[in-house]
C-alpha positions in Angstrom: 30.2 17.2 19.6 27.3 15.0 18.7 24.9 16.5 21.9 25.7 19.4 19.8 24.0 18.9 16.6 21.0 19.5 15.2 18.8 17.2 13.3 15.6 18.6 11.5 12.2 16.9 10.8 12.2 16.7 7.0 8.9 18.7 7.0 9.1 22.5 7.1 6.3 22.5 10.1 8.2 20.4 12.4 8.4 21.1 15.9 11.5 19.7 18.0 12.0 18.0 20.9 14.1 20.3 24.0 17.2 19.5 25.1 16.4 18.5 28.4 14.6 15.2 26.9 18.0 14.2 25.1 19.0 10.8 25.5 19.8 9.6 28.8 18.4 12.5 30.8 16.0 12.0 33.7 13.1 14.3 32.7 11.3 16.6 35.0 7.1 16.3 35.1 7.8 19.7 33.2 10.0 18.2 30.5 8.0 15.4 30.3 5.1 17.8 29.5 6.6 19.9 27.5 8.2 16.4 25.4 4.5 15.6 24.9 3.2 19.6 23.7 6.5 19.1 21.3 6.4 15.5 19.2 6.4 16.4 15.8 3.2 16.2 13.2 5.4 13.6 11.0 7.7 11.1 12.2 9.8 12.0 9.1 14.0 11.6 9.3 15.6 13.4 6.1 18.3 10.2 6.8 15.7 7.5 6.3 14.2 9.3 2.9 17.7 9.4 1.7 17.9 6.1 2.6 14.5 4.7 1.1 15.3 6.8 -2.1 18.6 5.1 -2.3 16.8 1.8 -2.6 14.3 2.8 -5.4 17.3 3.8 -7.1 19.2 0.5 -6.6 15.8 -1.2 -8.1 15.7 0.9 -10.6 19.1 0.2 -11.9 18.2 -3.2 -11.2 15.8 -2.9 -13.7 17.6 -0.8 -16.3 21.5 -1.7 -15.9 21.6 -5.3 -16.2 21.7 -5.6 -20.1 25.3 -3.4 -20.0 27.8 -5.6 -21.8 31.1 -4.6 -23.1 34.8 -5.5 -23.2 35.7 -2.7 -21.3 36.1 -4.1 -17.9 34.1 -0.5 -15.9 31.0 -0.9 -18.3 30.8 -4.7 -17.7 31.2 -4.4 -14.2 28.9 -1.8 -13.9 26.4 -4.1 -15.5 26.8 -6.9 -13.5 27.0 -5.2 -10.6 23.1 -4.2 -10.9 22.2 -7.5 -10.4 22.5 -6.3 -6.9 19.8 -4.1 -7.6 16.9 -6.0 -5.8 19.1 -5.5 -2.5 16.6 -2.2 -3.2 13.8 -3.9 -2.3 15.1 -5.9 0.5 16.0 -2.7 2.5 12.1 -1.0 1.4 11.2 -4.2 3.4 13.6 -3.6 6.6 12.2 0.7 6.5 8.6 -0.6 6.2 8.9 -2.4 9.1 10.6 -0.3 11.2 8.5 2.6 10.5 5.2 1.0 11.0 6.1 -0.7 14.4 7.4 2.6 16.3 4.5 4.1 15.7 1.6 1.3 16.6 3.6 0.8 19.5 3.8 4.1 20.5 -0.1 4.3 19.8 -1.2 1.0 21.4 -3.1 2.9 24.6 -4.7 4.9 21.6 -8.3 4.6 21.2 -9.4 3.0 17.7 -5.4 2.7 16.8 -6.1 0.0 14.5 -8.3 1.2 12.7 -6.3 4.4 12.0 -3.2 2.5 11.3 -5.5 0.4 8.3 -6.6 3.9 7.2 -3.4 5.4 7.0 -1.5 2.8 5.1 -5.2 2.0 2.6 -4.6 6.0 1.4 -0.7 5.0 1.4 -1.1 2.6 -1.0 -4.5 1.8 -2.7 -4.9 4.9 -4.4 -1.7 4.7 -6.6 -1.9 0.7 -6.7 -5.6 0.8 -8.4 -4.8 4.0 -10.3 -2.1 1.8 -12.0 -4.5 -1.2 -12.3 -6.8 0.3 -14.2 -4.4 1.9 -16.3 -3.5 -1.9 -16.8 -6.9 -3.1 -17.2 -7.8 -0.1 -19.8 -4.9 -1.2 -21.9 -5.5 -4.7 -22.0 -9.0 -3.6 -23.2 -7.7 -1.2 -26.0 -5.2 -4.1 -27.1 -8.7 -6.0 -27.9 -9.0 -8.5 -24.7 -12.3 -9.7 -23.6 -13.7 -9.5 -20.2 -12.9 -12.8 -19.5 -9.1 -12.4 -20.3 -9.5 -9.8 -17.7 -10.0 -12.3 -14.4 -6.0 -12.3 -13.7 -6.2 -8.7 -12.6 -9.1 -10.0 -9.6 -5.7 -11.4 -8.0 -3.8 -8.1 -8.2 -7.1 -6.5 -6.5 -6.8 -9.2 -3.4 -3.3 -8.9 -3.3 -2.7 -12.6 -3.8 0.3 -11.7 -6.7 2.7 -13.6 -4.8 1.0 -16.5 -3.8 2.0 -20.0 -5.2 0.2 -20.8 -8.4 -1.6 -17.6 -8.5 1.6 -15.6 -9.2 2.1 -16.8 -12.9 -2.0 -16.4 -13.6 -1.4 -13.3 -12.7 1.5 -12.0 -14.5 0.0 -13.7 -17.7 -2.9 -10.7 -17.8 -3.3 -9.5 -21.2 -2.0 -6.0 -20.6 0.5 -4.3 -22.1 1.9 -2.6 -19.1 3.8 -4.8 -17.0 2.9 -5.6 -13.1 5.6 -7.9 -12.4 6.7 -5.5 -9.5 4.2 -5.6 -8.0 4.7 -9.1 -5.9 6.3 -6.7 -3.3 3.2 -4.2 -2.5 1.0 -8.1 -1.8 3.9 -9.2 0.4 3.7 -5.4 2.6 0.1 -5.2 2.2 -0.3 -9.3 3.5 2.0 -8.4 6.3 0.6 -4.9 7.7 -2.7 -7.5 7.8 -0.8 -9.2 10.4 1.4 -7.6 12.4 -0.9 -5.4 14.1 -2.9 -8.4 15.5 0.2 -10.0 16.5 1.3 -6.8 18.1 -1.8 -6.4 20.0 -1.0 -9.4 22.1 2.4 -8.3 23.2 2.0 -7.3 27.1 5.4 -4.9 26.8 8.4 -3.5 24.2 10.5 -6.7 25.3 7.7 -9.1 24.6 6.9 -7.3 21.2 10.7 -7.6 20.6 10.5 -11.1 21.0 7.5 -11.6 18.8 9.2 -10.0 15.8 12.7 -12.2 16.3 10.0 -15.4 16.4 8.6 -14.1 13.1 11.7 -13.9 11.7 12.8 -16.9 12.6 10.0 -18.7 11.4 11.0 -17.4 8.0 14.2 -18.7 8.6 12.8 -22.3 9.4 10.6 -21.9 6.5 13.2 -20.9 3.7 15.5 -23.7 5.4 12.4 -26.5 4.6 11.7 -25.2 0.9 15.0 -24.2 -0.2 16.7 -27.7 1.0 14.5 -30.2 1.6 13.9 -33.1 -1.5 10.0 -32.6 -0.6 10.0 -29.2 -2.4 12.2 -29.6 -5.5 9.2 -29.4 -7.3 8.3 -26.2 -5.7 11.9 -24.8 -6.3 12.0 -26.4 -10.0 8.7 -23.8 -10.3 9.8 -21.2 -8.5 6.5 -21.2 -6.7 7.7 -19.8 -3.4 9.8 -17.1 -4.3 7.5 -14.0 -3.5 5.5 -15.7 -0.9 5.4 -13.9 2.0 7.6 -16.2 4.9 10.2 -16.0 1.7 10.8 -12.3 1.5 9.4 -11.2 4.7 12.3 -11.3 7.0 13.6 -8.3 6.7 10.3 -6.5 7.5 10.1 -8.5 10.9 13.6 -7.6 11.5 12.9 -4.3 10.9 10.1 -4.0 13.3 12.6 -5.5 15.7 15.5 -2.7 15.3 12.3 0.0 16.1 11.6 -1.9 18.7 14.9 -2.5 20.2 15.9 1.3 19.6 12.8 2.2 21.4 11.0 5.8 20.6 12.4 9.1 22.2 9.0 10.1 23.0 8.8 7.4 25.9 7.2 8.4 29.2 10.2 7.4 31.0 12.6 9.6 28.5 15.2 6.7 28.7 16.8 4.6 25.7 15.6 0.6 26.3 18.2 -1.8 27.0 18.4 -3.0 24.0 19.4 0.4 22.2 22.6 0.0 23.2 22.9 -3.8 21.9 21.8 -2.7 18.4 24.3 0.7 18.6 27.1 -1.4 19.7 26.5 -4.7 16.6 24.7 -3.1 14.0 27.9 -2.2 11.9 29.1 -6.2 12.8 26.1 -6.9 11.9 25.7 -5.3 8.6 29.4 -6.3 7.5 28.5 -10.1 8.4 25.6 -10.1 6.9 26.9 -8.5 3.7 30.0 -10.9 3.5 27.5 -14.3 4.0 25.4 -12.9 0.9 28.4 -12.1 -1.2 29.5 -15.9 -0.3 26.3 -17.6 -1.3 26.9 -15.3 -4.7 30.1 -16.4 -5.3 28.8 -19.8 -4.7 26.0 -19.9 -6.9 27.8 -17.4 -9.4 24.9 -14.9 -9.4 24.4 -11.7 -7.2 20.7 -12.6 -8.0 18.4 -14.7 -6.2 18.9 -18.0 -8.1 20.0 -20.9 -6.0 18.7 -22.5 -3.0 21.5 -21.7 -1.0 21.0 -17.6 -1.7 17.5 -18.1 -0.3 17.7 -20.4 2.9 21.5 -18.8 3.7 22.0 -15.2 1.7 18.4 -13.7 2.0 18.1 -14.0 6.3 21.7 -12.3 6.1 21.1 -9.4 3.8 18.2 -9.2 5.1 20.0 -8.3 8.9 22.4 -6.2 7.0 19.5 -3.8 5.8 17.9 -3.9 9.5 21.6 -3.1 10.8 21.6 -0.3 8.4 19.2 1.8 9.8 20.4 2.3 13.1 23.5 3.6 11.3 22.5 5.8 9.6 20.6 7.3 13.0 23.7 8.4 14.5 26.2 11.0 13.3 28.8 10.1 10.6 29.6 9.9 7.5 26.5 7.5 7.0 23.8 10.0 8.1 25.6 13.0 6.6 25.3 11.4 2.7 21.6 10.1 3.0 20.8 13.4 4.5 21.6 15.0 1.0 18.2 16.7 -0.2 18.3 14.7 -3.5 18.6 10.9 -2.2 15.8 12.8 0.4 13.1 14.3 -2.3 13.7 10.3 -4.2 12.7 8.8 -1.1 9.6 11.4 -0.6 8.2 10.4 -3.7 9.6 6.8 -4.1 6.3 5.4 -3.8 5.3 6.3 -7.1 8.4 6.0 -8.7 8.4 2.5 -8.4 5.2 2.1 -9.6 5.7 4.4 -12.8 9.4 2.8 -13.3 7.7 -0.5 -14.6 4.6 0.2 -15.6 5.6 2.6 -17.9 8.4 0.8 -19.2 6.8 -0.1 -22.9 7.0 3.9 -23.3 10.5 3.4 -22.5 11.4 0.6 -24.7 10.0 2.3 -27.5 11.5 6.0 -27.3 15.5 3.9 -26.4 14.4 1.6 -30.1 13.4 4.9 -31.5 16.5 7.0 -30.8 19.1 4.2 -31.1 17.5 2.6 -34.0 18.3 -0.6 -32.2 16.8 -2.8 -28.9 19.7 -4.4 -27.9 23.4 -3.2 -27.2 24.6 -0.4 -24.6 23.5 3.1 -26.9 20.3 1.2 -26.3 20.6 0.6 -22.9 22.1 3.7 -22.0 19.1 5.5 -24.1 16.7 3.8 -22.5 17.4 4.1 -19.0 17.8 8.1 -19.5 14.3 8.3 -21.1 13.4 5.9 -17.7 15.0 8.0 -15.2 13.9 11.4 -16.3 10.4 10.7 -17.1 9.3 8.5 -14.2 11.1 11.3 -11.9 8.7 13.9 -13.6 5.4 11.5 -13.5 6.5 10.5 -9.9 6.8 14.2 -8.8 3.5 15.0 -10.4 1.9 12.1 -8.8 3.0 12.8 -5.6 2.2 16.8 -5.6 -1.2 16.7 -7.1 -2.5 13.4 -6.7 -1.1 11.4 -3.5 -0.3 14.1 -1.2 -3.9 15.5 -1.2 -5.3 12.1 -0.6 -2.5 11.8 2.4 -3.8 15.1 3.6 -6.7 12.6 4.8 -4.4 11.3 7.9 -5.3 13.9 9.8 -8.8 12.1 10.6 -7.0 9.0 11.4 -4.6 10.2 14.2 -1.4 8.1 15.4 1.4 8.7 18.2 4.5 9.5 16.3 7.3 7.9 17.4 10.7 9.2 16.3 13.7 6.7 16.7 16.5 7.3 19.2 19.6 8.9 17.1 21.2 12.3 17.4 19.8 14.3 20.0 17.3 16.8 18.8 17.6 19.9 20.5 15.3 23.0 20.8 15.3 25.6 17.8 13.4 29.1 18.4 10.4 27.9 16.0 9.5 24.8 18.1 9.3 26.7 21.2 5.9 28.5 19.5 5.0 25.6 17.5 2.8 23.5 19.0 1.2 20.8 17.2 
């Protein structure tokens, strides 16, 4: 039975909640105080790392598979089916969301919470991010450009990439490494700027609920203006608002509304919102629909890629619901949960970070090892070569990264303390470790 299973923090240290605070139970003041001895030091689920690494690897094939041609109908579909790659990044958008709402809820009564939250995600993601931008920058310099060729990277160091007009200064920088990628970390960084704020006004978890579907929606209302109306052609002729943040933020504020709407199982009150139920009951309708209108506008516009208007007004909003709705899915027991719990989608997401960093920014290496043992730079030994060299390398400099550079920095957290706040999925029940583990 699902009462009956057991789901494990990722972490070896974690500490589990009882059974008497499974879902639905009324808790006594002694389970409530035990609940409170118990949360775990990480709000880690080995479900959602299987599912984050499952989207680096989606954007890496994205990356990497695309140039697959051949008359033989498995290889060519194989290749045009990573076009559907950057799907990848649309569900990093729906998990970043989700994860950072549950927990600056949960820490809202939480003296100096914003600050910590700030804290946390600047020795998230600043450390890699400049790491790489130097690496950039010291490149450019050893390829012979002056400091003056050097002003595109002060964009990449405000995290303006993605802005209109600023985004094609910036990817003309004189480096050799690329930085293309990273439009995404300016439209995360832009948005965990914001969302806090806006959180901070929310009197309860039904107003804050509210707040997030209003945020989506006014990406809605803003794709619907640029992508249609004969004001913007321009614009779309340009391509000027394709990273901006209303564009491809959606599925963040959707995500922060499935946290919300699942509610944490570390509540006082021990009881599922009344909205958990909503979002168990549609988020497999939900995910389907959502799924079917994006394969629609691809059809339409012959492209699984983002090219026509119609894929951005109409096919990003509803891919962008089908990666919220998958979350919640993969929460609860099935088949879903039991193949992103697999320890290696789970040690892709753990250091998934860096691999999407490395995956591009190395990619020169890349391109010259696949010309070097192929003897060629385009046709599918190439391709193949290449993305093997890719693969393996960036999984070894992602590992390393992650071991001897990030997780030291991340060690840091400690000093800025937040609530965690596991989502409501499979009960968790009491092991004989977490009875003498206390946090």
């Amino acid at each position: 039975m699902a009462s009956d299973k057991i789901i494990r923090d990722s972490t070896p240290d974690a500490a589990l909640v009882p059974p008497s605070a499974a879902p639905g139970a009324a808790p006594s003041p002694a389970t409530a105080s035990s609940a409170v001895h118990l949360v775990p030091k990480t709000r880690r689920d080995v479900a959602l790392d299987g599912l984050r690494g499952l989207a680096v690897l989606m954007v890496f094939l994205f990356h990497y598979g695309g140039g697959l041609q051949s008359s033989r109908p498995a290889v060519r579909l194989f290749g045009l089916l990573t076009q559907a790659g950057w799907l990848g990044v649309v569900l990093f958008f729906a998990l970043s969301g989700f994860l950072i709402t549950g927990s600056l809820w949960e820490s809202a009564a939480q003296g100096h919470h914003l600050r910590n939250f700030y804290a946390r995600r600047a020795l998230r993601i600043l450390p890699i991010y400049f790491v790489a931008l130097l690496a950039a920058v010291a490149a450019a310099l050893l390829h012979g450009a002056t400091l003056s060729q050097l002003k595109p990277f002060v964009i990449f160091v405000f995290f303006l990439q993605n802005f209109p007009h600023l985004a094609a200064n910036a990817i003309q920088n004189p480096s050799p490494l690329p930085l293309y990628h990273f439009w995404t970390l300016a439209v995360e960084e832009q948005f965990y700027l914001i969302w806090p704020l806006i959180l901070f006004f929310a009197h309860s978890r039904r107003h804050a609920l509210r707040l997030s579907l209003w945020f989506f929606a006014l990406t809605v209302f803003f794709l619907v203006s640029i992508y249609t109306l004969a004001a913007f052609a321009g614009a779309r002729t340009h391509h000027l608002y394709d990273y901006f943040l209303l564009t491809q933020s959606g599925a963040i504020a959707l995500g922060c509304a499935t946290s919300l709407a699942m509610g944490s199982r570390f509540s006082p009150s021990g009881r599922k919102p009344g909205t958990h139920r909503l979002v168990r009951m549609y988020a497999l309708p939900a995910f389907f629909a959502g799924v079917a209108i994006y394969l629609y506008t691809s059809y339409l516009s012959g492209s699984l890629y983002l090219t026509d208007p119609i894929q951005f007004w109409l096919g990003l909003p509803a891919i962008s619901i089908a990666a919220a709705a998958t979350i919640p899915l993969v929460l609860r027991s099935g088949l879903p949960r039991t193949l992103f719990s697999h320890p290696l989608l789970g040690w892709m997401g753990r250091i998934s970070y860096g691999f999407y960093i490395y995956h591009i920014l190395l990619q020169p290496l890349f391109d010259n090892l696949g010309a070097r043992y192929t003897h060629q730079t385009t046709g599918n030994d190439y391709h193949i070569v290449r993305a093997l060299f890719a693969f393996v390398i960036t999984c070894i400099v992602s590992w390393l990264s992650f071991t001897f550079f990030e997780q030291p920095i991340l060690s840091l957290k400690r000093y800025f303390p937040l609530n965690p706040s596991l989502p409501w999925g499979e009960p968790l029940v009491e092991t004989h470790r977490s009875r003498h583990h206390h946090p």
